[in-house]
N, C-alpha and C positions, 0 to 999 in steps of 0.2 A: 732529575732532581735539581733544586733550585740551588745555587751559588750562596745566592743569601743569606740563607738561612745556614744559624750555627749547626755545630752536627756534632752528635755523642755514639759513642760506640756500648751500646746494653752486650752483657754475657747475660747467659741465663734466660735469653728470649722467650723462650717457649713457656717457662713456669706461668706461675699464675698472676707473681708480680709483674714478669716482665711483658708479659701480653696484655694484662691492662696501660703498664707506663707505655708502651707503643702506643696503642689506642690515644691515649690522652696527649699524648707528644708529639705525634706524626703531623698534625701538620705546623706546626713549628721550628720542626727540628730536621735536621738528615739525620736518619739513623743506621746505624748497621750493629745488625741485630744479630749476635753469635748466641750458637745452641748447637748441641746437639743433635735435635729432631727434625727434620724437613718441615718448610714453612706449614703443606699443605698441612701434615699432620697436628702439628702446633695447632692449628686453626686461625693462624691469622693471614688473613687477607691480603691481595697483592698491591701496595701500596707506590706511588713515584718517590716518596720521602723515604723508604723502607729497604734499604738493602739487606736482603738477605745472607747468613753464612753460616752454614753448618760445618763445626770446626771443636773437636773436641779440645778446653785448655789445659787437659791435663797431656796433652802430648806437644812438647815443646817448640819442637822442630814446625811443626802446622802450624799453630798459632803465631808463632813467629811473621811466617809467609803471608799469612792473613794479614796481621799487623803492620807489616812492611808494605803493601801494596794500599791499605787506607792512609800509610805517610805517604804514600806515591800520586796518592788522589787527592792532597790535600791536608791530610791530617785529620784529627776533631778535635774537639772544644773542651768535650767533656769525655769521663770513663764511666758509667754505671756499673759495677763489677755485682751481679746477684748470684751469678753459677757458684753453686754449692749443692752438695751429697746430704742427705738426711733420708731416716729414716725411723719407724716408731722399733725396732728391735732393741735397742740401748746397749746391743753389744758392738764392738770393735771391727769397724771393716775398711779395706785398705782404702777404700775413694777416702777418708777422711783424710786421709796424706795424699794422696794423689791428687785428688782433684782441690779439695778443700784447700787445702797447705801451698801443697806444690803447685795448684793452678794461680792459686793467688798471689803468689810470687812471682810467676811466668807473666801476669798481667800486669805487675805492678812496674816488673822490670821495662815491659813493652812500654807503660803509661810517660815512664819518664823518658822516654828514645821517643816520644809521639810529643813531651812536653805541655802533656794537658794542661788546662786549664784548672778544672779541680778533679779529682776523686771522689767518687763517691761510693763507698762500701757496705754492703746488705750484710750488717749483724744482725743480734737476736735477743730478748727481751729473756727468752729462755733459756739462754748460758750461764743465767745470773740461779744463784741459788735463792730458793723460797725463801724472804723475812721472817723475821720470827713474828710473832705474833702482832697483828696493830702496827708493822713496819712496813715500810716501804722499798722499792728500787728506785733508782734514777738514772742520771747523766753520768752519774761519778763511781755507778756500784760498779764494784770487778766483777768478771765474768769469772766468777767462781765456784760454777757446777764442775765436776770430775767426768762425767760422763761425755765420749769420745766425740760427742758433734759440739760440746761444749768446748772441751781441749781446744778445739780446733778453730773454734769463731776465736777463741780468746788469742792463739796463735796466730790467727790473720787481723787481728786487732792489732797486735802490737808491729806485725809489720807494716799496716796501714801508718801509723803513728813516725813509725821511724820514717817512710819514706815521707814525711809531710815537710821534708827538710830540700825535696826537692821540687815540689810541686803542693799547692792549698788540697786538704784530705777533710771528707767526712765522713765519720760512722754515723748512720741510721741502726738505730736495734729495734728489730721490727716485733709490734705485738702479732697476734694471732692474725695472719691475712682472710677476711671472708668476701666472697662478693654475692650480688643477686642469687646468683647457683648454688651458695655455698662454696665448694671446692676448698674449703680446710678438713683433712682427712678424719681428725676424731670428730667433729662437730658434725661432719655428714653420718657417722655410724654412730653416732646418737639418737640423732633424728631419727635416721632407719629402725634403731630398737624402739624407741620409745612408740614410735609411730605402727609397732607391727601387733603380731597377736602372739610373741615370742613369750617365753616365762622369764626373762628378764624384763621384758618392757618396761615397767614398775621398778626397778631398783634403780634405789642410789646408794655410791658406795659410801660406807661412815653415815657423814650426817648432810651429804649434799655439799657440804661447803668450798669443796675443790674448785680451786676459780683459776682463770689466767685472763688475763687483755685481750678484746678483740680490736683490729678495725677494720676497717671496710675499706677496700682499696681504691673508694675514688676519693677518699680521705689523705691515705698513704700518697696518693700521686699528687693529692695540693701538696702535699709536705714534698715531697722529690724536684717539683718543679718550681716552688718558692727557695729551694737551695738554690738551684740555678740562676734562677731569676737575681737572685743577691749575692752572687757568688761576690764581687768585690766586695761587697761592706764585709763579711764574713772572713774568722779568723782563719791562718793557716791550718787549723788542726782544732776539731770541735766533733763532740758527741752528742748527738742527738736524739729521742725516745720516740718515735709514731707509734703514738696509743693515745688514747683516753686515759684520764687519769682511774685506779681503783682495780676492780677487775669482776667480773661477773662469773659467778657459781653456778654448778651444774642445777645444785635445785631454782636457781632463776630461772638457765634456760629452760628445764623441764615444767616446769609451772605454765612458764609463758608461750612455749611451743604446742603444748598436750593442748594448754584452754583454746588457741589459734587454729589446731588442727578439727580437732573432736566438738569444738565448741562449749565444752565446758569444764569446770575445774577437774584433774584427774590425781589422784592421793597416790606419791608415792610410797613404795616401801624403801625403808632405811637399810643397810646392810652392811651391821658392825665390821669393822676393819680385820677384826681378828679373824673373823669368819670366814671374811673373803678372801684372802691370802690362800690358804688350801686349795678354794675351789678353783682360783684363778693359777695356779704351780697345773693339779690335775687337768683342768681345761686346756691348757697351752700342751700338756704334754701326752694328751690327748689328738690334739690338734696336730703338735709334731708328725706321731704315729701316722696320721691319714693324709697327711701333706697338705692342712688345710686349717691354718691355725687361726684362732679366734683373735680379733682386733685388740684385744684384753689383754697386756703383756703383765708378769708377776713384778716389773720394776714400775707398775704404775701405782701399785698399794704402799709405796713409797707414799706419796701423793698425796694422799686421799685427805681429805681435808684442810690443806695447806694451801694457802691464796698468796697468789705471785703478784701483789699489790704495786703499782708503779703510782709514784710522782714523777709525772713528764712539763712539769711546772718553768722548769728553766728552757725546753725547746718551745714550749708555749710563747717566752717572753720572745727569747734571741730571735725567732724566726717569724714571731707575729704570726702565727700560725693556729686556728683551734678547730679540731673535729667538730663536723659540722653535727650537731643532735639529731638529726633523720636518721643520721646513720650509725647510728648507736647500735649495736649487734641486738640487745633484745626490743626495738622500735623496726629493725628493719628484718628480724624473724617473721612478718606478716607478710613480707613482699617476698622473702625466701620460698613460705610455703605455696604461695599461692604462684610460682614459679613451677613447684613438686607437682603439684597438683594437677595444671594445665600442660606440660611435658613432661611427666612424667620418663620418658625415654630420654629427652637433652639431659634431664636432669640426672639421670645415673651413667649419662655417657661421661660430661663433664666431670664428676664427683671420682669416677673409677680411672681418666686420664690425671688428673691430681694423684690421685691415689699411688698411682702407675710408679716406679722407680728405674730405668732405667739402665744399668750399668755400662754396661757394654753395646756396644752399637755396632755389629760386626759388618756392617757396611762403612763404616768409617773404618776399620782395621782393613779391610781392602783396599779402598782407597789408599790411605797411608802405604799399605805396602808397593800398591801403584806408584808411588810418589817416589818410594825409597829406590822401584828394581827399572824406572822411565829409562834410563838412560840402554843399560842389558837390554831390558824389552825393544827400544826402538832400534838396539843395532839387530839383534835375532832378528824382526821382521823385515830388516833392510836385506840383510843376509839372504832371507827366504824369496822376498822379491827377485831378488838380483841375480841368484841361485844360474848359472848356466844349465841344469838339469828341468829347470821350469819354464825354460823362454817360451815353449808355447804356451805355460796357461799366464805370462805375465810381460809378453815381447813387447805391449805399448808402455807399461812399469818403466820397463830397463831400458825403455828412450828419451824416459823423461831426463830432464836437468837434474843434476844431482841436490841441487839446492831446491829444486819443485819436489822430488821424490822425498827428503828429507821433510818439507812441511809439506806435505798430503798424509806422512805417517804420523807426525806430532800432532795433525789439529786431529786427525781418528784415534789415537792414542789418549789425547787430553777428552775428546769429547765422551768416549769409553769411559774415562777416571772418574768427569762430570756427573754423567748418568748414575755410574756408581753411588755414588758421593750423594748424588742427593735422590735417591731413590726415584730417576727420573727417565725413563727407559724414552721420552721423546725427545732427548736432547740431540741424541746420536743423530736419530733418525729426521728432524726439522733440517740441521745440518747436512747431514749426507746427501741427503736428495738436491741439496746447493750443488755440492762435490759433484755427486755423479750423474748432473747437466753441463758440466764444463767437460767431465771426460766422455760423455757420450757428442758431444759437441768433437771432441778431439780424435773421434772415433774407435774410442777401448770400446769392445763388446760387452752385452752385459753378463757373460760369462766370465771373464777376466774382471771386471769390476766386484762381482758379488764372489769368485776365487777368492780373491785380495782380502774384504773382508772379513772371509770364515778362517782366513788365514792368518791375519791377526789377531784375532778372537782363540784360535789354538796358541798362539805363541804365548798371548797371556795369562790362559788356563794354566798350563804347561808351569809356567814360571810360578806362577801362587798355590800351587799344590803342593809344589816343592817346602813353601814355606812352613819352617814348624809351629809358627803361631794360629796358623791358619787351617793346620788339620781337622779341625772339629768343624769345619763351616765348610766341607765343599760341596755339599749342596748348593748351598747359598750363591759359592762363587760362580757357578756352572749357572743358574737363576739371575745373578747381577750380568755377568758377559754373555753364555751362550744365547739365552733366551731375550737378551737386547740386540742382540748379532744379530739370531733369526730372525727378530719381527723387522729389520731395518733391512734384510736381503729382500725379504717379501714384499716391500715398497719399493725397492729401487726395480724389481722386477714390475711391478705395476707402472711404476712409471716411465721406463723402459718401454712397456708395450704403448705405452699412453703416446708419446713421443716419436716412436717407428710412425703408428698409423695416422697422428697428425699432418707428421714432418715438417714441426714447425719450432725450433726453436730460439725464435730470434732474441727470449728474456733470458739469455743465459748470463749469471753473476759471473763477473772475473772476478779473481781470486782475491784483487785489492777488496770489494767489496762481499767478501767474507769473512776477512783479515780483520777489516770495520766492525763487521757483526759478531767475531767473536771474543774484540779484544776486551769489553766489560764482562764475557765470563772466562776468560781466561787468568784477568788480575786477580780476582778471588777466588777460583774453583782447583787453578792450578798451580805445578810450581812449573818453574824455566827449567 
């Protein structure tokens, strides 16, 4: 990665915002891009500008270490803080304090020990409660919906504000995100009805009029990186609106999406408010029953013909900014479909990863617990090694230097947490096969070398079974360690035989030149 170039640390990578601001950033920017989800799955691509880190914020202690090792590299310039918990339920669930709340505190605290340059914060157009009638939202409206992801934007709102006393802060309140694919969750199970041969297809609720802001996110990212770009002229502390001004109604986009698909006008039917309420309480609790509930939640008929009108008139001026018209949600529903159309398959892979929520990542509760029980876990395998009961399956172990036996057990201990960690079962194994050319150079057998392994691999079963947060996943654990053990025993024994019938190994790494190759994933993957 280039020296040059400024560098911003994105949360929230993997969403839909934060995978297009990479795209548009990367080569500009050094990024380091935290998320929860491994890159591969995220979908984004291996980039030199793009450091990856899967690191959940709502666990303090990790993001900290993360945090503390990008000041160790240098720092960064900026913060894009987007990780946040939503979901279409509208009831109460604890990530809105967890991650919402508490992560965005853990960040902010980090931003100012990093000394950024600005903040920049992923609110939302939709915390604001609906205008009344002919009204607007803007720059100045309170995020005054009740509902628990609203609570919560308006709660990390005002701690963004307070900390602007340490560091220049902006709120972004984002309209409705879409891109080419779609991947905004109700606008895709729109499409889907209206486009099928279901007995809703045809309906709108009330009288159509239910509107919210879209924009299109290669819109949103002029707006993200015209902050940057103007960070000095720009005030300590300023809120700002990415939308189009107005808002677009379901019967526009159903007008404009039916004539685009079908090719010509298709007549909806209307479906009075009051009517709907019933069917959409029985529908959901229908749904309940069969563990399979309909997109249709009964707190949407709240809704139903109330437009969440924005004037975004004063981020227009300050930022000299204006949505480009291509990309107007109903101008750029032609290139959507004819997306649908032509991959069909990308196209509901995309829409159902959007859709996707979450929670818990019980690869990263391994990890973490790896991280908590390193120091027990590396004396047990010391122990085992060293054991007088085992000198013959480990008499070369217990010759080494106490300071080599020591890091041969940490860098197999860290590369084990690695693989963990990021769902990456060839970390171990690129590694190890370095390791055990220097020990088979040193003449450990590869009985004692592939012992050692399965032997660490028990000591850390052993210890996270034990844990009571970890009872429901051991499967999982046995799947992360044993089955990353096995497949890296079965290569060292390949290679093993590879090397007897050579007998040639004159490219063996020293350990300095391991040390080298592991210290960029050890600053982020692990703790000391």
């Amino acid at each position: 990665m280039s020296e040059k170039l400024p560098s911003i640390i994105v949360t929230g990578a993997s969403g839909i915002v934060g995978r297009g601001f990479l795209e548009a950033a990367k080569e500009d920017y050094l990024i380091y891009a935290i998320a929860r989800r491994p890159q591969k799955e995220a979908g984004v691509l291996p980039h030199p500008n793009i450091k990856w880190i899967q690191v959940d914020i709502g666990n303090w202690i990790s993001l900290r270490w993360v945090m503390h090792n990008i000041k160790r590299q240098g720092g960064a310039d900026f913060l894009f803080h987007l990780a946040g918990y939503y979901d279409f339920d509208y009831e109460d669930h604890p990530e809105y304090d967890r991650t919402n709340i508490n992560g965005t505190r853990y960040v902010l605290e980090q931003a100012k020990i990093l000394r950024v340059k600005r903040f920049l914060f992923a609110s939302s157009t939709a915390a604001c409660n609906f205008p009344q009638s002919g009204g607007t939202v803007n720059e100045k409206s309170p995020l005054d919906a009740e509902y628990k992801y609203a609570v919560s934007k308006r709660k990390c709102e005002e701690m963004v504000r307070d900390s602007s006393h340490w560091f220049p802060c902006s709120i972004i309140r984002f309209a409705a995100v879409f891109t080419d694919w779609c991947e905004y969750g109700p606008l895709y199970m729109f499409l889907n009805t209206w486009f099928s041969r279901k007995w809703n297809a045809k309906i709108l609720g009330g009288k159509g009029e239910s509107a919210v802001p879209y924009i299109h996110s290669n819109d949103l990212n002029k707006l993200i990186l015209t902050i940057l770009k103007k960070n000095r002229e720009l005030p300590n502390y300023d809120v700002y609106i990415a939308s189009p001004d107005g808002a677009t109604s379901h019967k526009e986009l159903f007008e404009a999406a039916t004539r685009l698909y079908f090719g010509s006008r298709v007549t909806p039917f209307y479906f009075p408010k009051l009517l709907a309420l019933p069917g959409v309480y029985v529908r959901d609790i229908l749904g309940r029953l069969i563990g399979h509930r309909p997109f249709e939640r009964p707190w949407m008929i709240k809704y139903v013909d109330l437009k969440l009108n924005v004037d975004a008139s004063y981020t227009r001026e300050a930022l000299k900014w204006e949505p480009t018209p291509r990309y107007h949600i109903l101008r750029r529903l032609l290139y959507m479909i004819e997306k649908m159309k032509l991959d069909p398959t990308e196209w509901n892979r995309k829409n159902r990863f959007a859709l996707k929520r979450i929670v818990l990542r019980p690869n990263l509760m391994i990890f973490e617990a790896m991280v908590r029980l390193k120091e027990e876990m590396v004396e047990d395998i010391k122990r085992t090694l060293l054991s007088p009961s085992r000198c013959d399956d480990f008499s070369n172990y217990q010759m080494l230097k106490p300071e080599d036996l020591d890091w041969n057990i940490n860098i197999i201990y860290q590369l084990i947490s690695a693989s963990v960690r990021n769902r990456d079962r060839m970390l171990l194994l690129n590694y190890e096969l370095d390791l055990a050319q220097i020990r088979f150079k040193e003449g450990f057998s590869l009985r004692e070398v592939c012992i050692a392994l399965l032997e660490v691999g028990k000591v850390i079963i052993k210890k996270l079974m034990d844990e009571p947060e970890l009872q429901k996943i051991k499967q999982l654990i046995h799947d992360c360690i044993t089955l990353t053990i096995q497949l890296t025993v079965d290569e060292v024994e390949a290679a093993y035989e590879k090397w007897y019938t050579q007998g040639n190994y004159d490219h063996v790494p020293a350990q300095r030149d391991i040390e080298d190759k592991l210290k960029e994933l050890e600053t982020f993957y692990h703790q000391p």
